[in-house]
C-alpha positions as CSV (number, residue, x, y, z in Angstrom):
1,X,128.7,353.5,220.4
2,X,127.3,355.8,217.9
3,X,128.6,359.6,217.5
4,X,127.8,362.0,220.7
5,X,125.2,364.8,220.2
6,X,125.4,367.3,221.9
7,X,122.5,370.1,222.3
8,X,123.3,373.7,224.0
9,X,119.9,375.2,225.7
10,X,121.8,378.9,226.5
11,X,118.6,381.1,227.3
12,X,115.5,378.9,229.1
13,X,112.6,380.5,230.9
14,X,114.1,380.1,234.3
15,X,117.8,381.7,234.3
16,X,117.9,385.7,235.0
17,X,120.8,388.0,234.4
18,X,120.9,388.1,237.9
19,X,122.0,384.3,238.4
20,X,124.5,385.1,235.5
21,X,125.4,388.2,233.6
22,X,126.6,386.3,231.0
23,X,123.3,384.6,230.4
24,X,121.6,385.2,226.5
25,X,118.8,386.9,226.8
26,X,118.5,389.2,223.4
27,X,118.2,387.4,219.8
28,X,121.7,388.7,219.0
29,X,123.4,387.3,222.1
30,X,121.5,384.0,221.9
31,X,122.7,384.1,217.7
32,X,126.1,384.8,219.0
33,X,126.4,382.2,221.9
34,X,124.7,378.9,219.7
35,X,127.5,380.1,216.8
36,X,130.2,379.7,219.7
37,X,128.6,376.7,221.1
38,X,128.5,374.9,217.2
39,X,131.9,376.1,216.9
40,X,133.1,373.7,220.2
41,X,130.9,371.0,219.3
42,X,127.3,370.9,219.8
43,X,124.9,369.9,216.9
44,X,121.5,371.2,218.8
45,X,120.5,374.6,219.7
46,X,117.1,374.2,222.6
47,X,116.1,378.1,221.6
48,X,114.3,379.9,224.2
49,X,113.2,383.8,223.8
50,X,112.8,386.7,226.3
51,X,110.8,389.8,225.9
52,X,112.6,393.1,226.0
53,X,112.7,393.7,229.3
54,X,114.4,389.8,229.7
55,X,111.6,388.0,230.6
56,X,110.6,384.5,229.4
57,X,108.1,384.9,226.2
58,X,106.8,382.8,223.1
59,X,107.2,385.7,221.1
60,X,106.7,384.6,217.1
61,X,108.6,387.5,216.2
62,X,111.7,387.2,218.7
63,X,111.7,383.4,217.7
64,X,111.8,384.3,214.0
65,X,114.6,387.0,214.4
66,X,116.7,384.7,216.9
67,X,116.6,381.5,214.5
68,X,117.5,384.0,211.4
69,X,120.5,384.9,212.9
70,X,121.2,381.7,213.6
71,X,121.3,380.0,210.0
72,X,122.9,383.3,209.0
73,X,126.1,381.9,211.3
74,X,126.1,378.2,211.0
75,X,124.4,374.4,210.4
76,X,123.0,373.6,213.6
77,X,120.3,372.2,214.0
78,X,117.3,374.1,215.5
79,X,115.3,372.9,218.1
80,X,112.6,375.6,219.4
81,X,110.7,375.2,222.6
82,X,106.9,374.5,222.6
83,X,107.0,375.8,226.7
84,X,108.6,378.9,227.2
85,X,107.2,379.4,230.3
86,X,104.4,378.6,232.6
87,X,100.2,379.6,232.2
88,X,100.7,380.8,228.5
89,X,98.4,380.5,225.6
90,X,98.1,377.4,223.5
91,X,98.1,379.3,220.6
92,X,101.1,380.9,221.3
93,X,102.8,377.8,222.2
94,X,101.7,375.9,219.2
95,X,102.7,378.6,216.9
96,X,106.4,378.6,216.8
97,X,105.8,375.3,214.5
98,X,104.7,378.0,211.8
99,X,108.8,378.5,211.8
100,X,109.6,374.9,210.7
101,X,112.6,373.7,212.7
102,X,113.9,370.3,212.5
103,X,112.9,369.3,216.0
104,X,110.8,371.4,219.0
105,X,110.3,370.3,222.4
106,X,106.8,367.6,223.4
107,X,106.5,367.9,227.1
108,X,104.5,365.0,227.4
109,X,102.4,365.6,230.6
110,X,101.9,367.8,233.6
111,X,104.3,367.9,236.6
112,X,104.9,370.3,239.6
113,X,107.2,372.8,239.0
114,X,109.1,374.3,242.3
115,X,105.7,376.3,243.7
116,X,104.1,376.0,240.1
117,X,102.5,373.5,238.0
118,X,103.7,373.0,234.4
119,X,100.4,372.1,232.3
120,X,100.2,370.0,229.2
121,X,96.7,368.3,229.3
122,X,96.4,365.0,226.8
123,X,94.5,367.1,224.4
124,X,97.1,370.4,224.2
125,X,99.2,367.5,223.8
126,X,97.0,366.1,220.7
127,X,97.1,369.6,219.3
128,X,100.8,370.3,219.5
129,X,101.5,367.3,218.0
130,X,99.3,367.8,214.9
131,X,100.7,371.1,214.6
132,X,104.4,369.1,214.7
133,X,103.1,366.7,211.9
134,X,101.2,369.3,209.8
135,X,104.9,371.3,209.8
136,X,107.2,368.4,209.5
137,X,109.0,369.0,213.3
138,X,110.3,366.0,214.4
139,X,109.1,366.5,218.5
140,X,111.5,366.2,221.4
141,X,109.4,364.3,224.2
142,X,110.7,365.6,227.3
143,X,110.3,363.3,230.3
144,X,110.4,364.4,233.4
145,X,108.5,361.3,235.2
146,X,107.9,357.8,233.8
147,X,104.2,358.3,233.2
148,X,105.1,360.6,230.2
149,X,107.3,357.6,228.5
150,X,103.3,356.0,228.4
151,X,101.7,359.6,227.6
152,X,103.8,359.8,224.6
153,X,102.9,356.1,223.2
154,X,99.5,356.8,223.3
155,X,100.1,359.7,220.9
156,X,102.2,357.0,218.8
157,X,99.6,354.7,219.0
158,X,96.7,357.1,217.6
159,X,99.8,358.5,214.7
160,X,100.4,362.0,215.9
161,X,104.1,361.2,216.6
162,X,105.8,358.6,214.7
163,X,109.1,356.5,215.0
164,X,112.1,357.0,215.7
165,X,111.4,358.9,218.8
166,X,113.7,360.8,220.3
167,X,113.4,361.5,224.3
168,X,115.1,364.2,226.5
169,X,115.1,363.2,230.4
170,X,115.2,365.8,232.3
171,X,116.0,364.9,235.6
172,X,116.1,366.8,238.9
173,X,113.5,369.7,238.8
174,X,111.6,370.3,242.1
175,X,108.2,368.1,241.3
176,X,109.9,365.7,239.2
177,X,112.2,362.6,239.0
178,X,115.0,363.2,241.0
179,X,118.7,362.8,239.3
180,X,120.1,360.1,239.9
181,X,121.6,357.1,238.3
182,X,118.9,354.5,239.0
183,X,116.4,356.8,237.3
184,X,118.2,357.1,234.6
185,X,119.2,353.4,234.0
186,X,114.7,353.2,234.3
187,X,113.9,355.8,231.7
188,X,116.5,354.2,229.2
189,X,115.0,350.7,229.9
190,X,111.6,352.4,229.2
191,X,111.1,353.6,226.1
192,X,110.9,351.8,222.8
193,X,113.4,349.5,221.2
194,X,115.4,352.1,218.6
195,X,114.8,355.2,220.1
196,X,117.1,357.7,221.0
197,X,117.9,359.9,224.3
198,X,119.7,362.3,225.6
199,X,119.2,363.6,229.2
200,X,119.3,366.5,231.3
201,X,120.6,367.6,234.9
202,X,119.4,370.3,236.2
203,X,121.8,372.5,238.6
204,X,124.6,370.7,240.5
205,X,122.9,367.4,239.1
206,X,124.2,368.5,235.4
207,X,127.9,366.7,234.8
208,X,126.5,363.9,236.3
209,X,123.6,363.0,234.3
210,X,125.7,363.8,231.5
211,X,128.4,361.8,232.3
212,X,126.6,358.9,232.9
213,X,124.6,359.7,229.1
214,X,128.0,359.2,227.6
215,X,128.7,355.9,229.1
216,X,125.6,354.7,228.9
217,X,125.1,355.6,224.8
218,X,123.1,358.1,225.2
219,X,123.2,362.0,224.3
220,X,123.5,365.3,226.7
221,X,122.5,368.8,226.8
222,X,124.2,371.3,228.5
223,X,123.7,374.9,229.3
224,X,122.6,377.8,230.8
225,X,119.0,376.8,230.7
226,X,119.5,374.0,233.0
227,X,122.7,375.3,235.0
228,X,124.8,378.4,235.2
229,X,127.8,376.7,237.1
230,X,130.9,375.0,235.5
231,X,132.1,374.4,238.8
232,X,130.9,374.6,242.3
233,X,130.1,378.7,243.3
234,X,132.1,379.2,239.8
235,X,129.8,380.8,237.0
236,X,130.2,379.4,233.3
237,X,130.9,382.5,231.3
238,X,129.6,380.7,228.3
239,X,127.5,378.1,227.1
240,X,130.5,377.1,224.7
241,X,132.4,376.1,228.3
242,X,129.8,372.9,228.7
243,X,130.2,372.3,225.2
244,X,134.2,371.6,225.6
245,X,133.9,370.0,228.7
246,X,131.5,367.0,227.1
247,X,133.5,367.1,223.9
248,X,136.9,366.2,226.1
249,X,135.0,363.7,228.5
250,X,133.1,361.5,225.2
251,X,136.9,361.9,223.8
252,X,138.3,360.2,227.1
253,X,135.8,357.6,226.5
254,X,136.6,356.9,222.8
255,X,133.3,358.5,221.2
256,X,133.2,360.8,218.7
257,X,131.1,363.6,218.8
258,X,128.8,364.5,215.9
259,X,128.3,366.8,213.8
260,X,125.1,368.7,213.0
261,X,124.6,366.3,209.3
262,X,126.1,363.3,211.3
263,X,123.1,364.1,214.3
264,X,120.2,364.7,211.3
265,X,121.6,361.1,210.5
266,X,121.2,359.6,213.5
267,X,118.0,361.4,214.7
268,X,116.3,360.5,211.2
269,X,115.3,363.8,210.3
């Protein structure tokens, strides 16, 4: 099997200080908890900002300070979300691109979300991934149904994303794919011959997507975004914790785990 990468996502749009208090909210403490997470293993930082008073935002400025402290502390690469929360404006959305990271996040179609509905219509879609092309950002298609495997081909097939893709499933939100190993083994039997993937748990769902990821060759994410537990009604009291845990599992299993020149490799950025 090829090397493990392994992305932190430490902030989100969903998490509060009140589910954690050791949740990243401000650019400094995200800066500080991606150097940590680098430091025990991961090779991807998912960046999400909040406002000042903690709450989820696409902020251009706040993305800017957050991914300057970053470089300032290590190699990792940089991966900024396109969605940082729910009914925001397309130019905001399409604007962090401006900042040239390696890789920022496609969600490739629409989907309930708990009460909500997450909305990426075929032509924000079209947009975003012009912008992606016009910046040189390799785009994370997130998947969080099968349908969204075909959404992204037809971008492919009119040239606003190009191979090798790279897919995140992100399995068990309320209005998506549940988690579970069967639709996992579907998504990886779905998308295109040398493509890579990495999936998502969200909540109590977490360890187990990821370690079936591992076995199965494919990549994880871990963090606060997706689950503030390392065990059951025990809080994580960092995102570095995930990071070791999935660095001593893919060790158990015989895989290495990459670093962040070793994932550029792999990822063909």
């Amino acid at each position: 099997m090829e090397k493990l990468i392994i992305t932190v996502a430490p902030t989100g749009a969903v998490t509060t200080k009140e589910n954690s208090p050791h949740l990243p909210t401000t650019p400094t403490e995200i800066a500080e908890e991606v150097y940590e997470a680098w430091k025990a293993g991961a090779s991807i930082a998912h960046i999400h900002v909040r406002d000042d008073d903690g709450k989820p935002s696409m902020d251009y400025e706040k993305f800017s300070e957050t991914v300057k402290l970053i470089k300032e502390k290590c190699d990792i690469i940089i991966n900024l979300t396109s969605s940082g929360g729910l009914n925001l404006k397309e130019e905001d959305r399409l604007k962090v691109c401006e900042l040239e990271p390696e890789f920022a996040s496609l969600d490739a179609g629409s989907v309930n979300f708990g009460p909500s509905v997450f909305v990426n219509s075929p032509d924000f879609l079209a947009k975003l991934s012009k912008y992606m092309l016009k910046y040189n950002v390799k785009p994370e298609i997130e998947v969080f149904e099968t349908g969204m495997i075909n959404n992204a081909m037809m971008l492919a097939k009119k040239q606003l994303i190009n191979p090798p893709f790279h897919f995140q499933f992100v399995l068990g939100v309320p209005g998506g794919m549940p988690a579970n190993p069967k639709n996992l083994l579907h998504l990886v039997e779905s998308i295109p011959e040398g493509s890579t993937w990495s999936s998502i748990g969200i909540g109590k769902y977490q360890l187990q997507m990821n370690t079936l990821a591992i076995a199965m060759g494919g990549h994880v994410r871990v963090g606060m975004e997706d689950n503030v537990y390392y065990k059951p009604h025990e809080l994580a009291t960092s995102n570095a914790q995930f990071v070791k845990r999935m660095v001593r599992i893919s060790e158990e299993y015989g895989r290495e785990v990459a670093t962040p020149d070793e994932a550029r490799k792999i990822l063909g950025l």
